[in-house]
NUKE-382508 format. One record per atom (N, C-alpha, C, O): residue number from 1; residue in three letters; atom name; x, y, z. Coordinates in Angstrom, 2 decimals, padded with zeros to 5 digits, always signed. Each point is the difference from the previous one (the first is absolute). Layout:
<pts>
PT  resi  resn  name        x        y        z
PT   NUM   ala    CA        X        Y        Z
...
</pts>
This chain:
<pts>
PT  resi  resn  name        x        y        z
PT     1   unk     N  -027.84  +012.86  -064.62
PT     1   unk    CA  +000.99  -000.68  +000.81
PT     1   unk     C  -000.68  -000.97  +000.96
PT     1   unk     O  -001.17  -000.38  -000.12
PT     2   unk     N  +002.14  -000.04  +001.21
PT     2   unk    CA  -000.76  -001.21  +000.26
PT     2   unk     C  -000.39  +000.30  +002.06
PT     2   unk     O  +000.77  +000.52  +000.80
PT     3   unk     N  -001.84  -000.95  -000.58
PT     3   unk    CA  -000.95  +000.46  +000.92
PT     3   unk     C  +000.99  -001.15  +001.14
PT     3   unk     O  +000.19  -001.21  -000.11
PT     4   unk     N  +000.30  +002.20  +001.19
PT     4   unk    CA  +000.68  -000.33  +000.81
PT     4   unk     C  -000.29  +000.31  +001.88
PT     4   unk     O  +000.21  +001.05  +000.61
PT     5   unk     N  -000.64  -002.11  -000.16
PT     5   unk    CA  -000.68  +000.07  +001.55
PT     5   unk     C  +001.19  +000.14  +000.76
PT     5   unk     O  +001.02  -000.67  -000.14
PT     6   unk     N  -001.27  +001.86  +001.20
PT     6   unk    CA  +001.19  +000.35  +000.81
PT     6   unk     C  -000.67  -000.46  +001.25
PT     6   unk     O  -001.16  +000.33  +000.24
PT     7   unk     N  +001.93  -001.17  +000.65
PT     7   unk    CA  -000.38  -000.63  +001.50
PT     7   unk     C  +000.68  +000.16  +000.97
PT     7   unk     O  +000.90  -000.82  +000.16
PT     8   unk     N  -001.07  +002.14  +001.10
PT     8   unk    CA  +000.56  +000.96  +000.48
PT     8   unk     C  -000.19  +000.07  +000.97
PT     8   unk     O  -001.06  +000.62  -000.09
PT     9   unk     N  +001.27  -000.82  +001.64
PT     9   unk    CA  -000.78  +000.74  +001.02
PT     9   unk     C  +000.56  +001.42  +000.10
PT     9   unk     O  -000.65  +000.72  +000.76
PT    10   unk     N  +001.35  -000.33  -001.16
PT    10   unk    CA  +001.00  +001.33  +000.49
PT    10   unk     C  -000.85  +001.12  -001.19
PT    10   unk     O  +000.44  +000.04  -001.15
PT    11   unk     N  -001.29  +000.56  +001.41
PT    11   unk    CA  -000.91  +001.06  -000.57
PT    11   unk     C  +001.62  +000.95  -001.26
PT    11   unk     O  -000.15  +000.05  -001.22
PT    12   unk     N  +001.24  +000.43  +001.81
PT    12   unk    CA  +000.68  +000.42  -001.10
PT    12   unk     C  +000.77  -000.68  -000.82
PT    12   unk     O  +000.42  +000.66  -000.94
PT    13   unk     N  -000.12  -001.64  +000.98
PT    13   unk    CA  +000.29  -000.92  -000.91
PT    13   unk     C  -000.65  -000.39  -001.13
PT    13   unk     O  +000.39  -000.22  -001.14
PT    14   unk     N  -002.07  +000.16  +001.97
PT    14   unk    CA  -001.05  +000.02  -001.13
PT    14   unk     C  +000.25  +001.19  -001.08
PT    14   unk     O  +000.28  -000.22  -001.18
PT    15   unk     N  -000.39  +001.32  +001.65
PT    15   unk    CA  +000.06  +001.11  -000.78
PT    15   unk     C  +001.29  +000.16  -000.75
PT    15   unk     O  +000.13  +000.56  -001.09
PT    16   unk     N  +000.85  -001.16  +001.88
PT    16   unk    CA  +001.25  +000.40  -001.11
PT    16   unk     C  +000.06  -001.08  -001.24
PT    16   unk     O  +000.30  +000.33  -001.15
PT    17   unk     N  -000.61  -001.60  +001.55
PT    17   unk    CA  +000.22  -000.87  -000.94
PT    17   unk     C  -000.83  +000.26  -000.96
PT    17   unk     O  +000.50  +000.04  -001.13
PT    18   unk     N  -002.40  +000.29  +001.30
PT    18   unk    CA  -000.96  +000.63  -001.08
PT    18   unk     C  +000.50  +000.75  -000.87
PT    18   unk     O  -000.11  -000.16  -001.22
PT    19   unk     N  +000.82  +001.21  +001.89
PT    19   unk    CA  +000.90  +001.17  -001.04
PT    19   unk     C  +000.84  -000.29  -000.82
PT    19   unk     O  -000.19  +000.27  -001.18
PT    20   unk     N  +001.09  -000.76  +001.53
PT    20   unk    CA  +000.86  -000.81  -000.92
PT    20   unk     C  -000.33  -001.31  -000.96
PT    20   unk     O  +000.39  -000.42  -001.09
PT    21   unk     N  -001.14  +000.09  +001.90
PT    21   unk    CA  -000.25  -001.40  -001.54
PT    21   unk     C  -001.07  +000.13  -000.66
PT    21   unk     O  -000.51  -000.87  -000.71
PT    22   unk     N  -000.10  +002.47  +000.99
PT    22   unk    CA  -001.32  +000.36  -000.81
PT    22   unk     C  +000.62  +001.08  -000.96
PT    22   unk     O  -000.53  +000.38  -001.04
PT    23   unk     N  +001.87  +000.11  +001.63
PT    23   unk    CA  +001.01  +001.25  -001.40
PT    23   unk     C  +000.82  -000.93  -000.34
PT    23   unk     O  +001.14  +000.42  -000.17
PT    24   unk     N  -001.33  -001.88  -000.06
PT    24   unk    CA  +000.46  -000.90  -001.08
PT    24   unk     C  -001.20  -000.65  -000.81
PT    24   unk     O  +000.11  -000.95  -000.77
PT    25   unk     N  -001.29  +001.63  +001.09
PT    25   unk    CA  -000.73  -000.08  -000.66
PT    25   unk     C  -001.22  -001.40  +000.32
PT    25   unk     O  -001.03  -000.33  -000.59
PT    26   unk     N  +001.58  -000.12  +001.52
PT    26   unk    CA  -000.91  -001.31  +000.57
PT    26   unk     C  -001.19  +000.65  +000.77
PT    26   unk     O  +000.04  +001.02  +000.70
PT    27   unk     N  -001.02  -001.76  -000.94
PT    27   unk    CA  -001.53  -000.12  +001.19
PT    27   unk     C  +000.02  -000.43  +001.26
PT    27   unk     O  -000.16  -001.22  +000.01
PT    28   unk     N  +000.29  +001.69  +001.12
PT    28   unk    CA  +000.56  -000.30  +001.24
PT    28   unk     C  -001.17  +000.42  +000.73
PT    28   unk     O  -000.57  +001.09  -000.02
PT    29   unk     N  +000.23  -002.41  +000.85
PT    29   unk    CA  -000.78  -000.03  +001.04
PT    29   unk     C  +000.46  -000.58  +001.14
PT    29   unk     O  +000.40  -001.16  -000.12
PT    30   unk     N  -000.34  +001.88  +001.61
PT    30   unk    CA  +000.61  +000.25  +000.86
PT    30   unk     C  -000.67  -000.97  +001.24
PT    30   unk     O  -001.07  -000.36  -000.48
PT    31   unk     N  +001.16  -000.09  +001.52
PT    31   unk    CA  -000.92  -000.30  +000.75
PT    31   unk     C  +001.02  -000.49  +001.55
PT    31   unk     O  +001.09  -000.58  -000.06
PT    32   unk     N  -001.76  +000.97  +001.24
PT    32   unk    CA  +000.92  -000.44  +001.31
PT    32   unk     C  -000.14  -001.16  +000.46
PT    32   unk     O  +000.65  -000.08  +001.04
PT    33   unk     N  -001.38  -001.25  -001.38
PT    33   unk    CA  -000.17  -001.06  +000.74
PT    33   unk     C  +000.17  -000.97  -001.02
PT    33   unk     O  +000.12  +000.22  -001.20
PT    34   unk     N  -000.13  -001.40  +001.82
PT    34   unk    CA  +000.38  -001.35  -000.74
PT    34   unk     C  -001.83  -000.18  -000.42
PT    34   unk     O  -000.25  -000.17  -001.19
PT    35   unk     N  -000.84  +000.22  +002.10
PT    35   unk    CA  -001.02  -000.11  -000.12
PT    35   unk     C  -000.44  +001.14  -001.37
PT    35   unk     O  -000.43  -000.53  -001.03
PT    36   unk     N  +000.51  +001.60  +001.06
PT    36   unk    CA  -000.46  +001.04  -000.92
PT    36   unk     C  +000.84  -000.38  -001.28
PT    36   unk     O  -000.49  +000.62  -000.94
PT    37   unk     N  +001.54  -001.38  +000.53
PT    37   unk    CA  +000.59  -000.86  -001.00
PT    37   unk     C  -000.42  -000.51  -000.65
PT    37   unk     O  -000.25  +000.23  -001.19
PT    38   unk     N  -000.09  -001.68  +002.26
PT    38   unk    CA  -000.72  -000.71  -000.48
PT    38   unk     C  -001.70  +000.27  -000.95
PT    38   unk     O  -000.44  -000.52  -001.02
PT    39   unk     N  -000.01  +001.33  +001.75
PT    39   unk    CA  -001.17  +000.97  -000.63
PT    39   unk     C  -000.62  +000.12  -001.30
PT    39   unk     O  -001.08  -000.18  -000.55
PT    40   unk     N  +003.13  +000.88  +000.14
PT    40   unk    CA  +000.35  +001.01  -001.21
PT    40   unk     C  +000.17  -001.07  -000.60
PT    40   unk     O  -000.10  +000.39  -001.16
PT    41   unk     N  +000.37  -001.95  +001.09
PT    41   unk    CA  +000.39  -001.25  -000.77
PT    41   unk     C  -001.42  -000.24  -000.31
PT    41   unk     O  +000.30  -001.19  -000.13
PT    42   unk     N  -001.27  +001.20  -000.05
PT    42   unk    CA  -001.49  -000.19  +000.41
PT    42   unk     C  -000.48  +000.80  -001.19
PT    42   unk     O  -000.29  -000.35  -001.14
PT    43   unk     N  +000.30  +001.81  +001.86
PT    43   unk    CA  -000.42  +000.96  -001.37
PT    43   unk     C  +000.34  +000.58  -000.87
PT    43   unk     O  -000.80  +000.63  -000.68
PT    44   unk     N  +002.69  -000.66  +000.29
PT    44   unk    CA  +000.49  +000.48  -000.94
PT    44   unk     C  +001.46  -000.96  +000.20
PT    44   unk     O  +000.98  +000.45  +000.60
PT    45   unk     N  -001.01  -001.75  -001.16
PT    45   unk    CA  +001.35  -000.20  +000.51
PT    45   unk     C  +000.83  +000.56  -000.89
PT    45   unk     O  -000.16  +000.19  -001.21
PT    46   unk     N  +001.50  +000.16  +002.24
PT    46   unk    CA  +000.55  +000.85  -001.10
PT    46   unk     C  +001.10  -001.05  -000.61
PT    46   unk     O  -000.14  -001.22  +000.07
PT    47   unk     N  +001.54  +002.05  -000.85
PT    47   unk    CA  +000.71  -000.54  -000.64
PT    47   unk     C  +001.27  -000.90  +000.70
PT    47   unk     O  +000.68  -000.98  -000.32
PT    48   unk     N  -000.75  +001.80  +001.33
PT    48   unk    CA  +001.52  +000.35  +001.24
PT    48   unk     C  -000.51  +000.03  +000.85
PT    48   unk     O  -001.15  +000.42  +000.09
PT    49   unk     N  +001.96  -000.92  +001.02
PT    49   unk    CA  -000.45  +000.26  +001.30
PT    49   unk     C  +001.75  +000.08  +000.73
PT    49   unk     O  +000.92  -000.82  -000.02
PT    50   unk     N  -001.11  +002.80  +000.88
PT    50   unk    CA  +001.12  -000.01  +000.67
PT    50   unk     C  -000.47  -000.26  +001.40
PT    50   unk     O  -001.12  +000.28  +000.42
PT    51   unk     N  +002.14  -000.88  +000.31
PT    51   unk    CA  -001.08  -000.73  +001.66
PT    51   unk     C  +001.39  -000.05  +000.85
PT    51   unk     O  +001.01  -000.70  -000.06
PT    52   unk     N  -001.42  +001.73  +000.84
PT    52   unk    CA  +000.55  -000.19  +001.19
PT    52   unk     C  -000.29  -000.90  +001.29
PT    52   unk     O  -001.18  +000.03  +000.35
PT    53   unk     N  +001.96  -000.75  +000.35
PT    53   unk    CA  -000.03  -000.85  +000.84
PT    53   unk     C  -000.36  +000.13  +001.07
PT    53   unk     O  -000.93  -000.67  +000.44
PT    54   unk     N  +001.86  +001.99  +000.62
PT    54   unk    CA  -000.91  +000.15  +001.27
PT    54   unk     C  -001.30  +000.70  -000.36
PT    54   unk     O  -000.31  +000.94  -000.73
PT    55   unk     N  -000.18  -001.61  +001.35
PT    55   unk    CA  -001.30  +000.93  -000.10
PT    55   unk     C  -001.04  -000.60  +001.35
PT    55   unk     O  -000.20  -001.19  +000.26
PT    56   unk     N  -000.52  +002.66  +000.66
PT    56   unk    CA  -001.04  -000.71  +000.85
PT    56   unk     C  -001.01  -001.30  -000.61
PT    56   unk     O  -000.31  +000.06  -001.18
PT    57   unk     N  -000.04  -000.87  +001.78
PT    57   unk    CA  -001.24  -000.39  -000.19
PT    57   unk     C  +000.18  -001.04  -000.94
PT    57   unk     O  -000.17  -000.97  +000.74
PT    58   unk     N  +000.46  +000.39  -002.13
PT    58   unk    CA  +000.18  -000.68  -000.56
PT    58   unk     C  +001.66  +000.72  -001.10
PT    58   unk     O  +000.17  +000.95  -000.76
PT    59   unk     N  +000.70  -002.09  +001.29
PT    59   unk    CA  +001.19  +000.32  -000.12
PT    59   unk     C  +000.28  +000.07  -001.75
PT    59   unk     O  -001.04  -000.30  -000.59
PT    60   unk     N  +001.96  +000.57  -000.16
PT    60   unk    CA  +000.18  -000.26  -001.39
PT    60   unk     C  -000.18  -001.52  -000.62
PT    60   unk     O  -000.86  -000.22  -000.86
PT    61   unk     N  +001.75  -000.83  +001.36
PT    61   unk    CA  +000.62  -000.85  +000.30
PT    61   unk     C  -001.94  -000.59  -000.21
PT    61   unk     O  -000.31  -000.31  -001.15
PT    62   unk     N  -000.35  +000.25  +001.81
PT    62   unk    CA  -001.29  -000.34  +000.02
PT    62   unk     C  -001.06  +000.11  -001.38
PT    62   unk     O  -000.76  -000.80  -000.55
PT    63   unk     N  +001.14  +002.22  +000.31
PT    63   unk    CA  -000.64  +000.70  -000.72
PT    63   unk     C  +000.55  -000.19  -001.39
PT    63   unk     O  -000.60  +000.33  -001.02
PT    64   unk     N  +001.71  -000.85  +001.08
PT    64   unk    CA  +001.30  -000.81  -001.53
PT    64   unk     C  -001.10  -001.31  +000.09
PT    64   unk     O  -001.05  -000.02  -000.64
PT    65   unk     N  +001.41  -000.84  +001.35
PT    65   unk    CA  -000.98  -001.58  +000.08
PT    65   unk     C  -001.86  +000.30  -000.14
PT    65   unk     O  -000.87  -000.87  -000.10
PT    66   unk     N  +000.70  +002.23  +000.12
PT    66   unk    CA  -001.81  -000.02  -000.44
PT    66   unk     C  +000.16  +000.38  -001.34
PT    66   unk     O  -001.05  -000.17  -000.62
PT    67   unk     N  +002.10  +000.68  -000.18
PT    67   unk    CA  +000.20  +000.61  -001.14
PT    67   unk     C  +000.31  -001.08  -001.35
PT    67   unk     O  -000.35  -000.20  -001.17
PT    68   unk     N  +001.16  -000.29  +002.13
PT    68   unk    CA  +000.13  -001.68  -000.65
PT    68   unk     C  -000.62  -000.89  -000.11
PT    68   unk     O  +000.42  -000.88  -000.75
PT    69   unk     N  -002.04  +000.65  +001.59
PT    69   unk    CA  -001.02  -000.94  +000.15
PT    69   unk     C  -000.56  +000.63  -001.34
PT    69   unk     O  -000.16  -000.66  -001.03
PT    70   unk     N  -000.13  +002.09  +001.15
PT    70   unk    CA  -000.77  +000.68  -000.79
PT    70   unk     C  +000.30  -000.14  -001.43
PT    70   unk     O  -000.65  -000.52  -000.91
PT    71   unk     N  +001.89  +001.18  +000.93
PT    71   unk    CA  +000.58  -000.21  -001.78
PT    71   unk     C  +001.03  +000.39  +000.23
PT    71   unk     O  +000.45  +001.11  +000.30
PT    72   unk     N  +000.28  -002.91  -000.57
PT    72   unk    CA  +001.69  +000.41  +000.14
PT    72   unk     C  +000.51  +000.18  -001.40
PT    72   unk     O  +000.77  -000.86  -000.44
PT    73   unk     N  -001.17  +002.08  -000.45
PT    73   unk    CA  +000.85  +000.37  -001.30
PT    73   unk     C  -000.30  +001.56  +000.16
PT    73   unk     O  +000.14  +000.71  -001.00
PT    74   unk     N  -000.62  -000.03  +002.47
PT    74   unk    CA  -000.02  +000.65  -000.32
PT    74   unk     C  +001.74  +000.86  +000.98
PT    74   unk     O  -000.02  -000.12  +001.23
PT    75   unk     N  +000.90  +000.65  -001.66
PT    75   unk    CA  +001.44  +000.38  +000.67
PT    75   unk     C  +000.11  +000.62  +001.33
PT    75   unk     O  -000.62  +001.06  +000.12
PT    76   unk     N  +001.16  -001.41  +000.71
PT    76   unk    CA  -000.04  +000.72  +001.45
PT    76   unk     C  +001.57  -000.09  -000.05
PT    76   unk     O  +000.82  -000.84  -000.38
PT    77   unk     N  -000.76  +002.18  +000.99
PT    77   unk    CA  +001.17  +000.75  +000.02
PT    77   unk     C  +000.14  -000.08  +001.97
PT    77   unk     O  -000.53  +000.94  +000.59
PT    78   unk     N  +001.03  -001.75  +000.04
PT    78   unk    CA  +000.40  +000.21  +001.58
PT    78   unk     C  +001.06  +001.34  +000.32
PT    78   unk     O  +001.22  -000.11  -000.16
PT    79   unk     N  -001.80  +001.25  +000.58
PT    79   unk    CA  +000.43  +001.59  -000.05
PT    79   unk     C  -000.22  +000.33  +001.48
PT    79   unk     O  -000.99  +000.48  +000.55
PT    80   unk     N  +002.53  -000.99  +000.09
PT    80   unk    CA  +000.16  -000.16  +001.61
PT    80   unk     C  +001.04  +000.93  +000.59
PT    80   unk     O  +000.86  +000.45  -000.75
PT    81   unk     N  -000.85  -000.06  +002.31
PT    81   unk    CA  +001.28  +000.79  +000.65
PT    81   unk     C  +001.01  -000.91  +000.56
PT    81   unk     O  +001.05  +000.14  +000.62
PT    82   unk     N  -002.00  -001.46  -001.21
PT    82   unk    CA  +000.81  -001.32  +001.42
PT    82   unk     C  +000.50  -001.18  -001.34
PT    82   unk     O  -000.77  -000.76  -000.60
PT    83   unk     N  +002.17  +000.88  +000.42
PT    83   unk    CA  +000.79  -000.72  -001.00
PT    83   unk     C  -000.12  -001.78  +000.69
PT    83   unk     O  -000.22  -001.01  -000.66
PT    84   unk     N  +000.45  +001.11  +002.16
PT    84   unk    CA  -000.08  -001.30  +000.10
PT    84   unk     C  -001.05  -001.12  -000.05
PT    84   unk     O  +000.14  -001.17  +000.37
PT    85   unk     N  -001.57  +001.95  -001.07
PT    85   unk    CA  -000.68  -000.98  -000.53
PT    85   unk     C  +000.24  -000.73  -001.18
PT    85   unk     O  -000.70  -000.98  -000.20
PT    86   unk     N  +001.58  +001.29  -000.63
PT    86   unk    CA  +000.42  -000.31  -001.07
PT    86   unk     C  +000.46  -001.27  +000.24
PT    86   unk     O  -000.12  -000.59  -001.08
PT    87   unk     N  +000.66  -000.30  +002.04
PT    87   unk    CA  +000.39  -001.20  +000.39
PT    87   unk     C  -001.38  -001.19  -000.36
PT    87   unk     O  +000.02  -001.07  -000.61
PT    88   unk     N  -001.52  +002.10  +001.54
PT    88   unk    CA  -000.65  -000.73  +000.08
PT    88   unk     C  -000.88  -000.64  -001.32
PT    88   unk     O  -000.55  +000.71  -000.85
PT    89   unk     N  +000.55  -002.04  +000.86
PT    89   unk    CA  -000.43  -000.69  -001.19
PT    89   unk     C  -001.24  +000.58  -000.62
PT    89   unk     O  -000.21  -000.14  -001.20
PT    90   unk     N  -000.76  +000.90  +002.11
PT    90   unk    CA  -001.50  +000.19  -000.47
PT    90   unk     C  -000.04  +001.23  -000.67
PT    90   unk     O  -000.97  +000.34  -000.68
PT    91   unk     N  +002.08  +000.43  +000.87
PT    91   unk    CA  +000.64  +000.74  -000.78
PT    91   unk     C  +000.21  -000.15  -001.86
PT    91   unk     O  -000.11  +000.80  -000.93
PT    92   unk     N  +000.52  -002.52  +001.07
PT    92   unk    CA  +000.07  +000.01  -001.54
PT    92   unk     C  -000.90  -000.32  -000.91
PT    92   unk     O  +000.39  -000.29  -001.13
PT    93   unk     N  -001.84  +000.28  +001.45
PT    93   unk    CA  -001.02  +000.45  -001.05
PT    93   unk     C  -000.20  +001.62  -000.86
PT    93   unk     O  -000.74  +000.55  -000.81
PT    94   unk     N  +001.93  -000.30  +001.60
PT    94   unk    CA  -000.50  +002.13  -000.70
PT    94   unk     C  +000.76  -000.50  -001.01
PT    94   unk     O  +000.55  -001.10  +000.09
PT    95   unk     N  -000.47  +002.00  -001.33
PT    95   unk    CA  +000.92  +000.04  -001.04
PT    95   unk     C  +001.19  +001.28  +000.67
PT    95   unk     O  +001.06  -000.30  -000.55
PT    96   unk     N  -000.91  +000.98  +001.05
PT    96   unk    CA  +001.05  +001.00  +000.90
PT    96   unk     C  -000.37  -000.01  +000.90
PT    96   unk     O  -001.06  -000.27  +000.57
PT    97   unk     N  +002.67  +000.84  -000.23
PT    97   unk    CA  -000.65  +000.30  +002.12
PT    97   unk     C  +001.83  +001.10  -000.11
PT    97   unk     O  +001.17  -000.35  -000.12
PT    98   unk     N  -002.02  +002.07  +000.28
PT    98   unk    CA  +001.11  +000.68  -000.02
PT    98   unk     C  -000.45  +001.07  +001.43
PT    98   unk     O  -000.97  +000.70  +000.29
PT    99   unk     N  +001.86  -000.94  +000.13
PT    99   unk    CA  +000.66  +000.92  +001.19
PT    99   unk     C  -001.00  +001.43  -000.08
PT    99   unk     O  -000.30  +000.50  -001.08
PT   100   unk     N  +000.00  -000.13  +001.96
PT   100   unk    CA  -000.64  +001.51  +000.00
PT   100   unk     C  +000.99  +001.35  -000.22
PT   100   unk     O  +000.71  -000.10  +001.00
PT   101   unk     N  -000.43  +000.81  -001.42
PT   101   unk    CA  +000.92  +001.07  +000.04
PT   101   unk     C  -000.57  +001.32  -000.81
PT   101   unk     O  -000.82  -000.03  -000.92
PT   102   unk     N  +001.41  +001.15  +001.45
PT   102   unk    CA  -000.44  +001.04  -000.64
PT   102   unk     C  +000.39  +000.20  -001.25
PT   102   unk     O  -000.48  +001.00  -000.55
PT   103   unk     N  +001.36  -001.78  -000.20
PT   103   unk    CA  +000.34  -000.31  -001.61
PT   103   unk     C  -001.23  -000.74  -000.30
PT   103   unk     O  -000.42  -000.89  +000.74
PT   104   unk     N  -000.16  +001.26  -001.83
PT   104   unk    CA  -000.91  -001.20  -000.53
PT   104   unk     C  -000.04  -000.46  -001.17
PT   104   unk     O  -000.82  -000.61  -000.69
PT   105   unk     N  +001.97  +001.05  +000.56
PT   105   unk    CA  +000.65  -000.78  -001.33
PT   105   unk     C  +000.20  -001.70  -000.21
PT   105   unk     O  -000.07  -000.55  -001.10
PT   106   unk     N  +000.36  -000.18  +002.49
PT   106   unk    CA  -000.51  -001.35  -000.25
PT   106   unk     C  -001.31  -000.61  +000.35
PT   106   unk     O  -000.42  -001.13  -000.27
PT   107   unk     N  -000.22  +002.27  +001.02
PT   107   unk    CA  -001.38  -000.78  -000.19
PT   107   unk     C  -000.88  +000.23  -001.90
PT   107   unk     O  -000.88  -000.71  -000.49
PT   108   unk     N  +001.52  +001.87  -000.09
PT   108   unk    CA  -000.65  +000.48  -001.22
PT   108   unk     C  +000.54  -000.97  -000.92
PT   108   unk     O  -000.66  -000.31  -000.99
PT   109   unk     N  +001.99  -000.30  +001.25
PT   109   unk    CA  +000.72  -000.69  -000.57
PT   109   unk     C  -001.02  -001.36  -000.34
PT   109   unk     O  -000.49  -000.42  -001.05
PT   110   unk     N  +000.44  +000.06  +002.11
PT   110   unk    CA  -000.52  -001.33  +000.17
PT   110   unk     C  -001.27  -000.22  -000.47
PT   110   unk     O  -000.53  -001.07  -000.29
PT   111   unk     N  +000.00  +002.37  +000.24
PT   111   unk    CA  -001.59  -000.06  -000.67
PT   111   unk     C  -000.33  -000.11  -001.35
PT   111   unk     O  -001.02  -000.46  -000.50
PT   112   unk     N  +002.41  +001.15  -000.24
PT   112   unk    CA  -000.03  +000.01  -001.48
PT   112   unk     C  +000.36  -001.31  -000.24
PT   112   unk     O  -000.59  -000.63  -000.88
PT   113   unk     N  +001.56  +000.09  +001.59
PT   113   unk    CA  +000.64  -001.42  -000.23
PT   113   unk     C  -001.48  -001.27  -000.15
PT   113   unk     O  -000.55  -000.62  -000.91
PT   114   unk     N  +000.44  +000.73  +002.05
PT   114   unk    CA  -001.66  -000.87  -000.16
PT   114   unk     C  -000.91  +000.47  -001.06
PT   114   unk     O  -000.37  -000.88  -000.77
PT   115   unk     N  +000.05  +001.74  +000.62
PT   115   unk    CA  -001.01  +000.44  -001.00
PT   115   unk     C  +000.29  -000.04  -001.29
PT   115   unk     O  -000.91  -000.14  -000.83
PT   116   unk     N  +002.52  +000.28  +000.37
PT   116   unk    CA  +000.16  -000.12  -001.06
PT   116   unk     C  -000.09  -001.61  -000.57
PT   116   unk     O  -000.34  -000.36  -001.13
PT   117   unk     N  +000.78  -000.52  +002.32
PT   117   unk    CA  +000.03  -001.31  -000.18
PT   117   unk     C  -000.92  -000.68  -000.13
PT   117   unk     O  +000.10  -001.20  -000.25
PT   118   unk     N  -001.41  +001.95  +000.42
PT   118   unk    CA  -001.40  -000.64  -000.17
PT   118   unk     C  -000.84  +000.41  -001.30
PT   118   unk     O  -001.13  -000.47  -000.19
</pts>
């Protein structure tokens, strides 16, 4: 399946999302900073990238525009608590941008959707 970077500051989120999109059978590597991301683009880029926006230190939003210098074919998924970034234009380089919720049926949604399309 296909090797999918989770971009998190919130330590259980990390862990819940690993669980779940690793018992769908995906390779999931987890990480809390926009910097430690960028990293993982370096030595294993992966297939997917889920990226959350707030984040200390180097925001999503930042860390979307280093992803895009880097290699924009590879899918970023914008996986936020704050809907009203969705307005903002720098926003529309992700291929999704779904709402955070304890359903994760549209973030799983959205992952098969991209992946299948590639």
């Amino acid at each position: 399946m296909a090797r999918i970077l989770v971009v998190d500051d919130d330590n259980s989120l990390r862990m819940l999302y690993e669980r779940e999109l690793a018992g769908d059978g995906h390779h999931v590597t987890t990480v809390g900073s926009g910097k430690d991301a960028l990293k993982c683009l370096e030595s294993s880029p992966p297939d997917l990238v889920v990226l959350d926006i707030k984040m200390e230190g180097m925001d999503g939003l930042t860390v979307l525009d280093e992803i895009m210098k880097y290699d924009s074919t590879i899918p970023v998924i914008l996986n936020t608590a704050y809907s009203t970034f969705k307005a903002d234009f720098t926003t529309w380089n992700a291929d999704a941008y779904v709402v955070k919720s304890s359903d994760l049926s549209e973030l799983k949604r959205a992952i098969d959707e991209i992946l299948q399309a590639r």
